[in-house]
C-alpha positions as CSV (number, residue, x, y, z in Angstrom):
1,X,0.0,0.0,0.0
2,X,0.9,3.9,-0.6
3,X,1.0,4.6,3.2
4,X,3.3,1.6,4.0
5,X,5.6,2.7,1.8
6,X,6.2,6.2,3.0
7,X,7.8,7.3,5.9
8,X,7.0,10.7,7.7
9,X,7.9,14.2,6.7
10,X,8.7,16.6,9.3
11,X,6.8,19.6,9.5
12,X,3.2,20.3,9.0
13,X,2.9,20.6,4.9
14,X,5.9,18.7,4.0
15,X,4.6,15.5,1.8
16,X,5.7,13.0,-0.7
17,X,4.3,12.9,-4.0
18,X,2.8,9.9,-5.7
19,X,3.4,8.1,-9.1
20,X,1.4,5.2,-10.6
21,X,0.4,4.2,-6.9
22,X,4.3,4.4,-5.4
23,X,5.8,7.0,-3.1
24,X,8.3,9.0,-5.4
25,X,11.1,11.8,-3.9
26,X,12.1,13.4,-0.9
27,X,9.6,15.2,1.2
28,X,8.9,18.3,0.0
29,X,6.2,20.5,-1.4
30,X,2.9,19.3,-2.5
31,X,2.3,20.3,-6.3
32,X,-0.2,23.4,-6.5
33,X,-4.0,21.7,-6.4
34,X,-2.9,18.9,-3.8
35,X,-2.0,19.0,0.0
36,X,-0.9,16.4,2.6
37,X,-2.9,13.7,4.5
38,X,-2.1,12.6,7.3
39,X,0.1,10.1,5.8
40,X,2.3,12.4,4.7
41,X,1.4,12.2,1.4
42,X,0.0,14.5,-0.7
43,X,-3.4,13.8,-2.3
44,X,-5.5,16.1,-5.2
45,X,-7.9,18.2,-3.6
46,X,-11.0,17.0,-5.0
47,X,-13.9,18.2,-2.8
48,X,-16.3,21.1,-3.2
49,X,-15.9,24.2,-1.1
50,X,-18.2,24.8,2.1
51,X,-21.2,27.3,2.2
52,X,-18.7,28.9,4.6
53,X,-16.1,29.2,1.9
54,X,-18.8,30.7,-0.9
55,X,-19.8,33.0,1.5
56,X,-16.0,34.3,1.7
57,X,-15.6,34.3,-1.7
58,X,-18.7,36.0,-2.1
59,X,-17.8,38.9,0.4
60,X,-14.0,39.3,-1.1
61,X,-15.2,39.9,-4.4
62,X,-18.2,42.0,-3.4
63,X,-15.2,44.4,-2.1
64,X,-14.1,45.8,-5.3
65,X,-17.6,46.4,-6.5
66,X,-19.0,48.6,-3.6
67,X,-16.0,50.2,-3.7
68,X,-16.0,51.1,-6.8
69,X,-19.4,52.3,-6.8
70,X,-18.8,54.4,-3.1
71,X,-16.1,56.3,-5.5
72,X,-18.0,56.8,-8.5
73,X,-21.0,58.3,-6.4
74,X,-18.8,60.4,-4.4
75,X,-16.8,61.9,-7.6
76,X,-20.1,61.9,-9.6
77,X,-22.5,63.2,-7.3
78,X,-25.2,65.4,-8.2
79,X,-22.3,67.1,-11.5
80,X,-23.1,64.4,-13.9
81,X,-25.9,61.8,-15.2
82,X,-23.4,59.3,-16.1
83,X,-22.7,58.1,-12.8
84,X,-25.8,55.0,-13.6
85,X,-23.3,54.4,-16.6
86,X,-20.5,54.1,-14.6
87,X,-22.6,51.9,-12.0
88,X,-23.2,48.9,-14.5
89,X,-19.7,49.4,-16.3
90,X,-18.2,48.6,-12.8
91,X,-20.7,45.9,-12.4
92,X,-19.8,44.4,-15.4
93,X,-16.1,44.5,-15.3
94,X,-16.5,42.5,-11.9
95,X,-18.8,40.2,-13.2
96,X,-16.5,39.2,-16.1
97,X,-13.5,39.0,-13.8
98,X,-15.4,36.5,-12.0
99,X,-16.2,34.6,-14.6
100,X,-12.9,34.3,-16.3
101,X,-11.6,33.8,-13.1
102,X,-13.9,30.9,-12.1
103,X,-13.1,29.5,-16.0
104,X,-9.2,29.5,-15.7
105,X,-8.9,28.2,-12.7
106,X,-9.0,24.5,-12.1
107,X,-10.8,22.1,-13.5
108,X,-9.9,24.8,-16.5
109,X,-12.9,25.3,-18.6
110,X,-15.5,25.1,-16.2
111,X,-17.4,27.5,-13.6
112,X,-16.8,24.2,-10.8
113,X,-14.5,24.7,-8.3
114,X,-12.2,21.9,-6.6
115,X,-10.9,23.0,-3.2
116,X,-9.1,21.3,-0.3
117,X,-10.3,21.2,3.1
118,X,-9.4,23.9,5.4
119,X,-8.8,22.3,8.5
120,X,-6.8,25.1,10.9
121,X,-5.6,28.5,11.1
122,X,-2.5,28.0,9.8
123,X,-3.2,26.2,6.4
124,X,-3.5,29.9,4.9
125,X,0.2,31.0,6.5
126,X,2.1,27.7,5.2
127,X,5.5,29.9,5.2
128,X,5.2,30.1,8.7
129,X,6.1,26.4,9.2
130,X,8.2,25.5,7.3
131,X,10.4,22.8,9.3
132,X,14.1,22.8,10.4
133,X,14.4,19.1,11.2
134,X,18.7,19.8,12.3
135,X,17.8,23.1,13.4
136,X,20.3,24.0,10.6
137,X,18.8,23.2,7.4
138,X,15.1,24.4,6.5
139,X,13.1,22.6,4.5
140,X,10.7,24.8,2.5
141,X,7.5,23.4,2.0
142,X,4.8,26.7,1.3
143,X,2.0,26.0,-0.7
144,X,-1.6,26.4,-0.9
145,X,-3.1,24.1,1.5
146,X,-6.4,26.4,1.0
147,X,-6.3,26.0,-2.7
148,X,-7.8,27.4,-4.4
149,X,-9.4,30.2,-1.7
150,X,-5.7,32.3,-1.6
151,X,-5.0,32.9,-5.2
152,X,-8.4,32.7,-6.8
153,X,-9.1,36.2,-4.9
154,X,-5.7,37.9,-6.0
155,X,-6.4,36.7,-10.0
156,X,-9.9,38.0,-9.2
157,X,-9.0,41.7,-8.1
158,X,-6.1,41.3,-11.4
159,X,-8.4,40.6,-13.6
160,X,-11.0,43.5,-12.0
161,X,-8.5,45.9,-12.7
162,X,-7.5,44.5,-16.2
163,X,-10.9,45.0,-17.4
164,X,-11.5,48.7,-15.3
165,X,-8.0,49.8,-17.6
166,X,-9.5,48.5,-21.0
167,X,-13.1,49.5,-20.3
168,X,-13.6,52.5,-17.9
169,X,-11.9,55.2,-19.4
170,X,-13.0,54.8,-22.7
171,X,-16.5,55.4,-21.1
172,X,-15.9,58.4,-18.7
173,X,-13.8,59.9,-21.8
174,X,-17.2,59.5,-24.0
175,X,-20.3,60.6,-21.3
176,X,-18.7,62.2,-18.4
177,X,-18.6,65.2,-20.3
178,X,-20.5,67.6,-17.4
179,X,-17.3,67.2,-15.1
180,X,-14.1,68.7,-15.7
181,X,-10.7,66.9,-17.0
182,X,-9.9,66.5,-13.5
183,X,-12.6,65.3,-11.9
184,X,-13.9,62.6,-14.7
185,X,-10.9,60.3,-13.9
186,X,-10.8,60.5,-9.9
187,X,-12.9,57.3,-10.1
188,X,-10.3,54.9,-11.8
189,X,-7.5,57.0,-9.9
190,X,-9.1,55.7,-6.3
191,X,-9.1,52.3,-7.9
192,X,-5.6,51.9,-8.3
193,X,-5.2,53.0,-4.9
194,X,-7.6,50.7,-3.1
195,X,-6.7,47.5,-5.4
196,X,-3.4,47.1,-3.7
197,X,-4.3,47.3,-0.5
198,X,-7.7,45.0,-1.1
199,X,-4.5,42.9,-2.3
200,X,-2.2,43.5,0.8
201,X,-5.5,42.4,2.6
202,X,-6.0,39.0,1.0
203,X,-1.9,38.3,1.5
204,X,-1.8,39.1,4.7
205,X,-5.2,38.9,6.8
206,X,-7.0,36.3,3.8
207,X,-7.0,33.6,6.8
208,X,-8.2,36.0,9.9
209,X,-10.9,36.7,7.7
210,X,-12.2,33.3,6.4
211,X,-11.1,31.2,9.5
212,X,-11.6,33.2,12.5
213,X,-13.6,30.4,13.7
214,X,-11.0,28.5,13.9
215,X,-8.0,30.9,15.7
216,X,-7.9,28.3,18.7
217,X,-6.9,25.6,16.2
218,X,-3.6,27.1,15.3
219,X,-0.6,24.9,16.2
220,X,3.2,25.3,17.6
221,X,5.7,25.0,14.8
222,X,7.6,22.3,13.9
């Protein structure tokens, strides 16, 4: 059997990959799209995210959109008609984002999502334990044990502001005629301002957000 064969890898992400039913290599990283068991070895993710997870997904991509719209409102305000223009552009450009986003990632092709299990904490800050089984030597073993929750957002908000650059200022060029040269662009201009730190936000507090739930569950390193 698979698990007879292997032996255990320190840490807690550290795994063996598998080939044709054998244990193949040191311990190391698991390939993107698969984590470790508890056997060490790593295994495809292959379920379906949580309610729990949609709802995050939901609320993180939500972001860019009421933002978006908070800015155009406040920069349109009562100087312009074209602020409902502006209201369904941005609504558009996020809804494609999704959707493209949702189609590249895997299975590639198709609006299903494959996800592993969150099961702690520290499954969304993998380069925090990475294990030093001489004390001397660190084995590097940071992946995506919450595939695909981390990096599905940060292509998300990419493609959000790929498709703001190529269709926004087009539009305000054409109907946002009753403000001035300076005003019609503060929009985009507080986009490109709040998409990195939406970004800094996923990178850095992705896991508070999602699995604050679970803070007790987060483990001593290895």
């Amino acid at each position: 059997a698979v698990v007879a064969m292997s032996s255990t890898c320190p840490g807690l992400y550290c795994g063996r990959t598998t080939i044709n039913d054998s244990v193949e290599g040191e311990c190391g990283v698991c390939p993107r799209g698969q984590r470790t068991n508890f056997e060490k070895i790593c295994e495809e993710c292959s379920r379906s995210p949580e309610l729990y997870d949609w709802l995050y997904l939901g609320f993180m991509a939500m972001l860019p959109l009421v933002l978006h719209w908070f800015f155009i409102e406040w920069y349109s305000g009562k100087k312009s008609s074209s602020a409902l223009f502006q209201h369904i552009t941005a609504l558009f450009e996020c809804t494609a984002a999704a959707i493209v986003t949702l189609l590249l990632n895997d299975p590639v092709g198709s609006l299903y999502i494959r996800s592993c299990e969150v099961k702690m904490l520290s499954d969304w800050y993998t380069m925090l334990y990475n294990p030093s089984p001489d004390y001397v030597t660190t084995l590097h073993c940071t992946q995506e044990a919450v595939f695909p929750l981390y990096t599905i957002v940060l292509i998300y908000y990419a493609f959000c502001l790929v498709f703001m650059m190529l269709l926004r200022p087009l539009l305000v060029k054409k109907i946002a005629c009753g403000l001035g040269k300076t005003d019609r662009f503060k929009s985009i201009y507080a986009a490109l301002y709040f998409f990195p730190i939406l970004t800094v936000l996923q990178a850095v507090g992705g896991g508070l957000l999602c699995e604050c739930r679970t803070l007790e569950s987060v483990p001593k390193k290895i």
